[in-house]
C-alpha positions, 0 to 999 in steps of 0.5 A: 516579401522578394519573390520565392519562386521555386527552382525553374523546370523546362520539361524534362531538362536540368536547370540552366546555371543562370536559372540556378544561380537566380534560385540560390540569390532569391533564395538569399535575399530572402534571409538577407531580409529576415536576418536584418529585419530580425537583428533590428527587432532583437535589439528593439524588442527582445534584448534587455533595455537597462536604459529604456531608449529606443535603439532603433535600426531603420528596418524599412531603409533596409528592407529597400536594399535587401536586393540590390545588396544581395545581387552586388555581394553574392554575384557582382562585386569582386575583391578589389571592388571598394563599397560605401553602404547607404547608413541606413542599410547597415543591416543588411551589410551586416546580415551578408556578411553573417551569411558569409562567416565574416561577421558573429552571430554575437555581434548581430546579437548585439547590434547597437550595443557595446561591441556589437555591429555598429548602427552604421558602417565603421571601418574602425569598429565593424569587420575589415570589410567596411571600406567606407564608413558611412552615417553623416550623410552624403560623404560616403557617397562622395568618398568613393570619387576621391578613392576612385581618383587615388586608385588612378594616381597609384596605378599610372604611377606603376605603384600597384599590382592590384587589380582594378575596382570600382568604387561604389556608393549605395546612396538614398535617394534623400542624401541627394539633397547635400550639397557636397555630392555635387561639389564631388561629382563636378571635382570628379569631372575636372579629374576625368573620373573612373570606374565609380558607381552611384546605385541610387536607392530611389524609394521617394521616401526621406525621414520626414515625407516622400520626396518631390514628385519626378526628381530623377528629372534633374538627377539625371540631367546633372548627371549626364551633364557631367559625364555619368553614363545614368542608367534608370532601372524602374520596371521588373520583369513582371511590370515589364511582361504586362506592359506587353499586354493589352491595355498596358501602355496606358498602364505604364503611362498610369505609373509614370503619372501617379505621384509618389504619395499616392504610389507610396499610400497604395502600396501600403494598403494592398492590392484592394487598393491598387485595384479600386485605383486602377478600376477608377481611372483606366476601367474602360481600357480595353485589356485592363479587366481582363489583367485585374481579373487574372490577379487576386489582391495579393498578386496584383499588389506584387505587380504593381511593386515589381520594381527594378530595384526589387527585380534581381533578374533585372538588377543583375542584368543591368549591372552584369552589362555595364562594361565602360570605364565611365562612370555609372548612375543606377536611378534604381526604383524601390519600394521603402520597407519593401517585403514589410507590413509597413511598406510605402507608409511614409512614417516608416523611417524609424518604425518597428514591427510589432510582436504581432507583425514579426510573429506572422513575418517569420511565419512567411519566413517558414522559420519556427521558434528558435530558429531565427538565427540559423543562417539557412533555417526556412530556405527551400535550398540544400543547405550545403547547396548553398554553402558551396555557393557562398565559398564560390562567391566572387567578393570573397575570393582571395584572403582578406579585403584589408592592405597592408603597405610598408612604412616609409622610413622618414629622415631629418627634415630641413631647417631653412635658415634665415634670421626672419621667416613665418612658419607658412615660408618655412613650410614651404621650403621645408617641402621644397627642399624635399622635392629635391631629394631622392629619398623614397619619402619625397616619391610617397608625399601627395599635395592638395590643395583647394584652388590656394596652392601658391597662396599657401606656398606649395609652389615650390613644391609643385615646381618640382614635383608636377601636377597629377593628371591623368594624361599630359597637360602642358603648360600653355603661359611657359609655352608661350614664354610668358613669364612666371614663378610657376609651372604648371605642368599635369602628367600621369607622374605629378605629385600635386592633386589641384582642387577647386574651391570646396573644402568638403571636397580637400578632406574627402580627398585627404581621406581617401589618399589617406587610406590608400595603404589599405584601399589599394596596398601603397602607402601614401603620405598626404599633405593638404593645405587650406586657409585656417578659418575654411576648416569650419566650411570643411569640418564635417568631411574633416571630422568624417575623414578621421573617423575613418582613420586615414591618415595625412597632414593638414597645413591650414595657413594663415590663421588667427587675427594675425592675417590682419588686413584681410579682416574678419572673414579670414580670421580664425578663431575657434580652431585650435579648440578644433584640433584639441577636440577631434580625436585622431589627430595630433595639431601644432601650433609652432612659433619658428621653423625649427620647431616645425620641421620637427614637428612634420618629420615627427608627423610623417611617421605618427601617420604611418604608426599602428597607434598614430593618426593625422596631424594638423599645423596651424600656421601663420604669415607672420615672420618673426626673428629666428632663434639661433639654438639647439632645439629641444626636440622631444619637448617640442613634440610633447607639447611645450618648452620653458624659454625663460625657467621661472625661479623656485619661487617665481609668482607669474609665468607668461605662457605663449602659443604660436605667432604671438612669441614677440609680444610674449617675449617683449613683455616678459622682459618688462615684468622682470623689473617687478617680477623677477625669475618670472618663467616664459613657457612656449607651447607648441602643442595644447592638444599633445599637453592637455592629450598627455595629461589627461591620459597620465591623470587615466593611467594610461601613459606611463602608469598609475602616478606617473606625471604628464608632461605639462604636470612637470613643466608647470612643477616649476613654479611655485603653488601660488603662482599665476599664470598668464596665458596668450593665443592667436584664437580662443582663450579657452585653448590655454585656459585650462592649464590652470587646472593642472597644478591649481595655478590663477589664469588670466587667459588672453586670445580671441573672442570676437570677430576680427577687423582689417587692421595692421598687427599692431593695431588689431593686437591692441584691439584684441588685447594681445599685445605686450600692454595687454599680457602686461595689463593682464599679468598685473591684475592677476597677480592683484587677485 
C-alpha cells in the first residue's frame, strides 16, 4: 500500500497547508487504489458472467499510476490541460473521476460491460473528460504532440481566448517499443514543440517479461537529442534520507546496479528477501547492519520500494517545479502492482487477486463489508474535509472540459472547367480557387501533407495560403531569385502544416486538428493529402483517429493500377474495402470534377454535423474527358446515378466506379448492338450505397420498408438481369451489389499486385479494359 502517514504534528502548532494538503492526497490515493483495484475484482469475480469470459481490467498496470495520477488529478493538472491515460490504467481514471461526481457508480459497476466504464479511455463512450482516447498502443502518446502543435496553430493566429495547456501523456514504459512515438517526437522537433508531457511509467515490466536492463539510457538520450527537458524521478523521500545514512552510498550504488528481474522478484517475496539480498552483498559495509537492524521485514520492503513514482511529496515537487515552455520527459520509477499481493511478479499483467487476497486488501483498507463503493469509507479524513477539498481541486474548475465551436457556413465549391482533367487537378484547383476567397470557410481550412504536397497538388493552395510556422521563415530559392512554381514562405498565419515522410504522424495530425473544436473551442476544418496505397502504412493512427471522432478530410491520390508506370508498389488495392469498413467515415470515389466539388462541400459540412464524421476521397491522375451536364447532385452524394437508364427489360447493366468511366462507357456502346436498352450506373460512393442500404434493410433510415437508395437505383432493371461491375481495386468493393435485388455479378477489378505499364497495357492485363468488361458482360449473360 502508498503511505498512511498520519496528519504531520510539529509540537503544539497546526499543520502547515502543504502538510495538509500531502495528508488529504495520501489519503486519496489510497482509495484511488482500492476503487480501481475493486472495480476490476467487481467485474472479474462478483458480477454475474453469462458468457464465461474472463474480463479482465490489469490491476497491477493500474496499481503503478495510482499515485502519479492522483498528484496530477487532484493537485497539478488544471482545465485547459488535455491528458492521455496509459490504456492500462483506465481504472484509476475512472475511480478519480468517481472521486470527483463525474462519473457513476453504476457505470464502475459495470466496467467492461455494456454501458459501463469503457476497458480504455474513450472520448466516444466514457464521460466528456476523456480527451484522448487511448488502447492501441503508442498513439495516445503521440496524439498529445500533434494537440500541443494545433493549440500553437490556433492561439498565434488570435482564434482562442483559451487559456494555454499542456498536453500530457501517461505512457508505459513498454509502448516505447513502437516506432510511431519517435516518428512524433522527431515531427515535434522539426515544429519546435511546446507545452508536452510524457510522464513515463517506468516499472520495467511489459505483458510477456520485465523489460531490458538500463533502458532509461537510450531513453533519455533520444530525448535530449531532440530537445526534451528528461527529468528522471527514481528515489523517494525515505530511499533518499537513507542514502544519507552511513552505508548508503554503496546502497545506492547497489540499486542502480541490481537488474530489473532480480529488483522485480525481490519486491515480490518481501522484505525477508530484500534483507537476505542486502546482507549477502553489502554486509561488511559499515552502516548497512545498523539500517537492516532498525527496519523489520515490512518496513524494509517499504524502503526499498520507495520509489519516486510512488513518492507523492516527490512527484509533486518535481511536477510543481517545472515551469519551461519545453517539453518534458518524467522517467518516473514504479513498481508494477505497486500496493498489491502480486507487486513486481512479472506474470502480473493480466492477474487478478484471489477472494483471499481482496478479503485481507480491504482489511488493510480499513473497509467493512458493503462499503466497498463508498467514495470515503475506511480514510482517516473528515468526510466533508475531504469534499471541500475535491470542489477546490484545480482540473475541475470551471464547467465542462468539453468545447463547443460554431459551424462554418460552407458555399458552393467551384467546378474548374475544362474539357480534360483528373479528379487529384480538380482537387487542386477547387482548393485553390478557395484560397482566394474571403469566405470564413477558406480561414477555417488547414492542409497537411507528408512530404508530398506539391505531388498531390496542394501547391497552389499553399501559395496562396503559406506554410504554418511558428516564427517567420523565409523562402530562401525566392530570395535568391530562383525560379520556381512554388513558395515556400512559413509564418505564424500559414495554413499548411508540412510533414515528413510518415503517414503515422499525417493521421494523428488530422486527429488532433481534427478535435480542435472541443480541445481548444475553434473550429478547424482538415484537409490532408497522402498517396493511396500509403493508407495501409497509416492505417492504424487512421482508424485511431476515427475512433476519436475527429473530424477531416483525407484526399489520397493517386490510387488503383492506374498510376501505371509507377508499378506495383504504389498501386492500391484493397482501399476502397477500407473506406467501406472504417466506420466514421464517409469515402468517394468520383470519376469527373463536378461530382467532386459536390462531394468536398457536402464533406465540409458532414465534418461539422453532430451525427457527421470524416470523409476520404479516393482520387486519381488520370484526365478523362468532362462532361457538359447538370448534375444530379444528391444522387452523387448518396452514392451512385444512372448514366445510360436500362430499359424495363434490359438483361445486363455495366456498373463503373471511379477512373475506369472510359473503358465503361467504350464498352457499354458496343454491347448496345447485341444488348439493347442495356443500363450504365456511375458509382461514386459504394460505402454511402452499401451504408444506405444496410441502414434501410435495419430501419434506421427512412423507416420500416423504406427503400434505400441503391434498392431503387437497381429497381430499374429486370429481376433477371445481371450485372457487371468494374473498379480500379478490389472486386469485392461492387460485388456485392448482387445482393440487393438477386442480380448475377460478374465482378472485375484488382486482385493482384500491379506492374509498371502504361494504362492501356496494365488495364488489359488486369482485365479492365473495354475487351474485359465485354468478355465479362458475355459470360454472365451465357450463365
Amino acid at each position: 500500500m502508498p503511505d498512511t502517514a498520519t496528519l504531520p504534528k510539529i509540537g503544539d502548532k497546526a499543520p502547515s497547508e502543504r502538510e495538509r494538503r500531502l495528508h488529504l492526497l495520501k489519503e486519496l490515493e489510497r482509495k484511488v487504489l482500492w476503487l480501481s483495484t475493486w472495480t476490476i475484482h467487481n467485474a472479474n469475480h462478483l458480477r454475474p458472467s453469462r458468457d464465461g469470459l474472463k474480463v479482465g481490467g490489469h490491476q497491477a498496470s493500474s496499481a503503478s499510476l495510482a499515485s502519479i495520477m492522483t498528484a496530477l488529478y487532484f493537485d497539478v493538472l488544471r482545465p485547459q490541460d488535455r491528458v492521455a491515460v496509459k490504456p492500462h490504467a483506465s481504472p484509476i481514471f475512472h475511480a478519480i473521476q468517481y472521486l470527483m461526481g463525474r462519473q457513476s457508480r453504476d457505470k464502475l459497476e459495470r466496467f467492461r460491460a455494456l454501458g459501463g466504464a469503457q476497458s480504455y479511455p474513450s472520448r466516444t463512450k466514457d464521460t466528456p473528460d476523456v480527451d484522448f482516447s487511448t488502447g492501441s498502443v503508442g498513439l495516445g502518446v503521440a496524439v498529445t504532440a500533434f494537440a500541443s502543435m494545433v493549440q500553437d496553430y490556433v492561439r498565434l493566429k488570435g482564434m482562442t481566448d483559451q487559456p494555454e495547456g499542456r498536453m500530457v501523456a501517461l505512457v508505459g514504459d513498454a509502448e516505447l517499443d513502437e516506432g510511431n512515438v519517435f516518428e512524433a517526437m522527431l515531427e515535434g522537433w522539426k515544429h519546435d514543440l511546446r507545452n508536452t508531457w510524457w510522464i513515463i511509467d517506468y516499472n520495467r515490466q511489459s505483458l510477456d517479461s520485465v523489460v531490458s536492463d538500463k533502458l532509461w539510457v537510450p531513453i533519455e538520450g533520444m530525448f535530449r537529442s531532440l530537445g526534451w527537458n528528461v527529468n528522471i524521478m527514481k528515489y523517494g523521500k525515505k530511499l533518499e534520507a537513507a542514502f544519507q545514512q552511513p552505508g548508503g552510498d554503496a546502497l545506492r550504488d547497489w540499486i542502480d546496479n541490481c537488474p530489473n528481474q532480480l529488483y522485480s522478484a525481490l519486491t515480490f517475496k518481501g522484505g525477508a528477501a530484500w534483507r537476505e539480498a542486502l546482507v549477502r552483498d553489502l554486509g561488511d559495509t559499515g552502516g548497512i547492519k545498523a539500517m537492516l537492524d532498525s527496519h523489520d521485514d515490512a518496513m524494509l520492503g517499504a524502503l526499498m520500494t520507495n520509489l519516486a513514482g510512488h513518492d507523492l511529496e516527490t512527484i509533486l515537487d518535481t511536477f510543481h517545479g517545472v515551469e519551461s515552455e519545453q517539453p518534458a520527459c518524467f522517467i518516473a520509477y514504479t513498481v508494477k502492482g505497486m500496493g498489491l499481493p502480486f507487486a513486481g511478479h512479472k506474470d502480473n499483467h493480466a492477474g487478478l487477486m484471489n477472494l483471499d487476497q481482496m478479503a485481507e486488501f480491504k482489511r488493510q483498507c480499513g473497509l467493512k463489508d458493503g462499503e466497498e463503493w463508498e467514495r470515503f469509507a475506511g480514510l482517516g479524513v473528515d468526510p466533508e474535509e475531504l469534499e471541500a477539498f475535491l470542489a477546490e481541486v484545480p482540473f475541475v474548475q470551471g464547467g465542462s472540459r468539453r468545447l463547443k465551436a460554431a459551424s462554418v457556413p460552407v458555399p458552393n465549391l467551384p467546378s474548374p472547367g475544362g474539357d480534360k482533367a483528373s479528379t487529384q487537378e480538380g482537387f487542386g484547383k477547387i482548393l485553390a480557387e478557395l484560397a482566394k476567397s474571403d469566405a470564413e470557410i477558406a480561414s477555417r481550412i488547414v492542409t497537411t501533407s507528408p512530404d508530398v504536397t506539391v505531388s498531390t497538388n496542394l501547391g497552389g493552395w499553399v501559395n496562396r495560403r503559406g506554410l504554418f510556422d511558428r516564427k517567420e521563415v523565409i523562402d530562401i530559392f525566392r530570395e535568391q531569385k530562383v525560379v520556381s512554381a512554388h513558395r515556400w514562405h512559413g509564418a505564424p498565419d500559414g495554413q499548411h502544416m508540412e510533414l515528413g515522410i510518415a503517414e503515422h504522424n499525417l493521421f494523428l495530425m488530422l486527429a488532433a486538428l481534427g478535435m480542435s473544436h472541443e480541445l481548444f473551442g475553434v473550429r478547424l476544418l482538415p484537409v490532408g493529402t497522402l498517396y493511396d496505397p500509403f493508407i495501409m502504412r497509416g492505417l492504424d493512427a487512421f482508424n485511431y483517429a476515427l475512433y476519436q471522432d475527429a473530424r477531416f478530410m483525407v484526399v489520397a491520390t493517386p490510387s488503383g493500377v492506374t498510376l501505371a508506370p509507377e508499378g506495383g508498389a504504389h498501386q492500391s488495392i484493397a482501399t476502397p474495402l477500407i473506406g467501406m469498413g472504417l466506420p466514421k467515415l464517409a469515402s468517394f470515389e468520383p470519376a469527373y470534377v463536378d461530382e467532386l466539388a459536390a462531394i468536398m462541400r457536402w464533406g465540409f459540412e458532414h465534418m461539422q454535423a453532430a451525427d457527421g464524421g470524416s470523409v476520404y476521397l479516393r482520387l486519381s491522375t488520370r484526365s478523362i474527358e468532362q462532361p457538359k451536364r447538370k448534375l444530379d447532385t444528391a444522387a452523387v452524394i448518396d452514392g451512385g446515378y444512372w448514366v445510360r437508364e436500362p430499359s424495363p427489360d434490359a438483361d445486363l447493366a455495366i456498373v463503373y466506379c471511379g477512373a475506369l468511366a472510359p473503358e465503361a462507357m467504350q464498352a457499354h456502346a458496343a454491347l448496345l448492338e447485341d444488348v439493347p436498352g442495356a443500363g450504365l450506373l456511375a458509382v461514386t460512393s459504394p460505402d454511402r450505397l452499401q451504408e444506405g442500404w444496410s441502414a434501410a434493410r435495419a430501419g434506421r433510415q427512412g423507416g420500416q420498408g423504406a427503400e434505400s437508395h441503391v434498392e431503387r437505383l437497381l429497381g430499374r432493371l429486370s429481376p433477371d438481369a445481371k450485372l457487371v461491375t468494374v473498379i480500379d481495386g478490389h472486386p469485392a468493393a461492387l460485388s456485392w451489389l448482387g445482393g440487393v435485388r438477386g442480380h448475377k455479378v460478374a465482378a472485375l477489378g484488382i486482385e493482384s499486385f500491379g506492374q509498371s505499364a502504361d494504362i492501356q497495357d496494365i488495364y488489359r492485363v488486369m482485365g479492365l479494359d473495354a475487351d474485359g468488361i465485354l468478355d465479362a458482360a458475355a459470360r454472365v449473360l451465357l450463365d
